[in-house]
N, C-alpha and C positions, 0 to 999 in steps of 0.2 A: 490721633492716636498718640497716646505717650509711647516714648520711646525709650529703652532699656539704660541708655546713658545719660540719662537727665536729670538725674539725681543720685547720681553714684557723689562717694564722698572723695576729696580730693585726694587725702595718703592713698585710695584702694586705686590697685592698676586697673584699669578701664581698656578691655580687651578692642572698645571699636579705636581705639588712637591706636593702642601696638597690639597686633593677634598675637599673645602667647606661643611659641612653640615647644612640645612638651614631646619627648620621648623616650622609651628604654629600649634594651635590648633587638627589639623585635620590629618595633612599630614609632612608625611619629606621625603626630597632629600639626597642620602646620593650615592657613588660613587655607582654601580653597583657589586654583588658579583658572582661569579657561585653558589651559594645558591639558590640567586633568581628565579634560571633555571626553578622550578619545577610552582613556582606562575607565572612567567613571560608564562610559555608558556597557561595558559588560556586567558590571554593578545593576543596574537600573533596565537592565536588559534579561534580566535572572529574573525566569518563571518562579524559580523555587526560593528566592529571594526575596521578591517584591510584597509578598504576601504577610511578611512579619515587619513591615514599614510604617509607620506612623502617619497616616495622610487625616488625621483628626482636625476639622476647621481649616483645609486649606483647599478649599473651595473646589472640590470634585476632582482635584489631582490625585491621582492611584501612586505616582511615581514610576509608572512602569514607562520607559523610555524605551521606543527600539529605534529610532531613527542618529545619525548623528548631530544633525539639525538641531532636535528636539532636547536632546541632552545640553546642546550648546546657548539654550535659550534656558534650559533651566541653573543653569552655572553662570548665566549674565544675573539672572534673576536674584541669586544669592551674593551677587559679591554688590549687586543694588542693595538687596537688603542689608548688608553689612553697613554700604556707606551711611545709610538712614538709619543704623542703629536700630535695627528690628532684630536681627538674630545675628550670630555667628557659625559659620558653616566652617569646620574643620576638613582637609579630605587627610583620608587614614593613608599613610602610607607604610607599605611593607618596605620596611629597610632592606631586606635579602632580595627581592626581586625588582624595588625604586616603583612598584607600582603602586597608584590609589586603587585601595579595595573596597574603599568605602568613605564615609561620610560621617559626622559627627555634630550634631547642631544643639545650641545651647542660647537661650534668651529668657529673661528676665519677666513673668508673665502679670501682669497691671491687669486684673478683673473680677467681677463679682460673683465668682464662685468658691468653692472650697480651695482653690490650685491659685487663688491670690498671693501675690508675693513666694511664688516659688519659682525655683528654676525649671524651666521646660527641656527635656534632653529629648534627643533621637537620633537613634543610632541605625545606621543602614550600610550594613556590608553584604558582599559577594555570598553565596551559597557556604561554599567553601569554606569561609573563614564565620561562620554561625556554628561554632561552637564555643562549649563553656570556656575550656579555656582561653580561648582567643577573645573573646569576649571581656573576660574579666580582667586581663592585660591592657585591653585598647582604654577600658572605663577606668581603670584604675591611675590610668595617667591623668584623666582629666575630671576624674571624683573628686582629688582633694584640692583641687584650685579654685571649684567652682562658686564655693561660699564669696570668698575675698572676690573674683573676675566678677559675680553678675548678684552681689551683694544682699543673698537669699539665705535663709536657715536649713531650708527643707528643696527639694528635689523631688522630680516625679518623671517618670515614661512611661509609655506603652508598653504592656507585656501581652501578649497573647495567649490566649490556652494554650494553642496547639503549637509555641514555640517553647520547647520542651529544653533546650540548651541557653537558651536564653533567662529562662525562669529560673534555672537554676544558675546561671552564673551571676542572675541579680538577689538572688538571695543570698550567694556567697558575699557580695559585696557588700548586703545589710539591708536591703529594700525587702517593705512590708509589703505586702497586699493591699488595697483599699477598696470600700465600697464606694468613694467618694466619685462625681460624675464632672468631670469637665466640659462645660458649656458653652459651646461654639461660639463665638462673637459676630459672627455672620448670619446664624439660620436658628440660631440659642437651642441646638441640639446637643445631648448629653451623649456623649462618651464615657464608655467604663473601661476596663480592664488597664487600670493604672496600676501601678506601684510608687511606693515613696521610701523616702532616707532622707535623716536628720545629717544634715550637713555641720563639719565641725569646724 
């Protein structure tokens, strides 16, 4: 597997040597810790959450966690993938409360379909904090770094129909609709209900 840092150029920051920390008012990004385990798994533990999560090509994970175990093996999981430059897993945290409400991953996608050379995003928060506005707060920290960090034009995520605050907070941001189908690299199953945005 290529790996998302192995051809980045040398002026560009390269998020797997130093994880960016990005925040405003509200909320910060900051890499993922096994700390987070204990906050994350009420994230990953939301009925009414879990259903608007991104588990496109990653091998039969729903993301739904109810154990603390199981959370603690999926946050080993991601700070591996960090070290091996596969993705970077952000957890959200709310400044007002110091809790992770969520998650934020972003990597650099090397394949033969239409979503070649873009950036891959997914974003996974709490019930709670699924709406527009909070939504377009958390993205908008890490919308405009994303060109320069994981060295892409274009951008895409999961939107779902029936995530009605979501759809509209990513339009607010600039993301189109597509019919284009991302194609699993495991089972080369198409995926729809993307969106995209031309990264500046």
């Amino acid at each position: 597997m290529k790996k998302a840092g192995d051809t980045q150029g040398e002026k560009r920051r390269n998020p797997y040597e130093a994880c960016p920390v990005l925040e405003n008012e509200n909320f910060l990004l900051r890499l993922v810790t096994k700390e987070d385990a204990k906050d994350l798994l009420r994230v990953y533990s939301d009925e009414k959450a879990v259903p608007l999560f991104n588990s496109d090509n990653c091998n039969g994970d729903d993301f739904h966690y109810s154990t603390p175990e199981r959370m603690e093996q999926a946050v080993d999981f991601w700070l591996y993938s960090y070290r091996e430059r596969y993705f970077v897993r952000w957890a959200v945290v709310d400044k007002k409360s110091g809790e992770a409400v969520g998650t934020v991953e972003l990597f650099h996608r090397i394949s033969e379909d239409d979503f070649h050379d873009f950036a891959i995003l997914r974003l996974d928060v709490r019930s709670d904090y699924e709406k527009k506005s909070r939504i377009v707060e958390i993205l908008s920290l890490i919308l405009p770094e994303t060109a320069e960090l994981f060295d892409c034009k274009m951008a895409a995520t999961k939107a779902f129909p029936h995530g009605r605050e979501r759809l509209a907070a990513l339009s607010e941001l600039g993301f189109l609709p597509t019919e284009k189908k991302l194609i699993g690299g495991h089972d080369g199953h198409a995926y729809g209900d993307y969106m995209t945005i031309a990264l500046e």
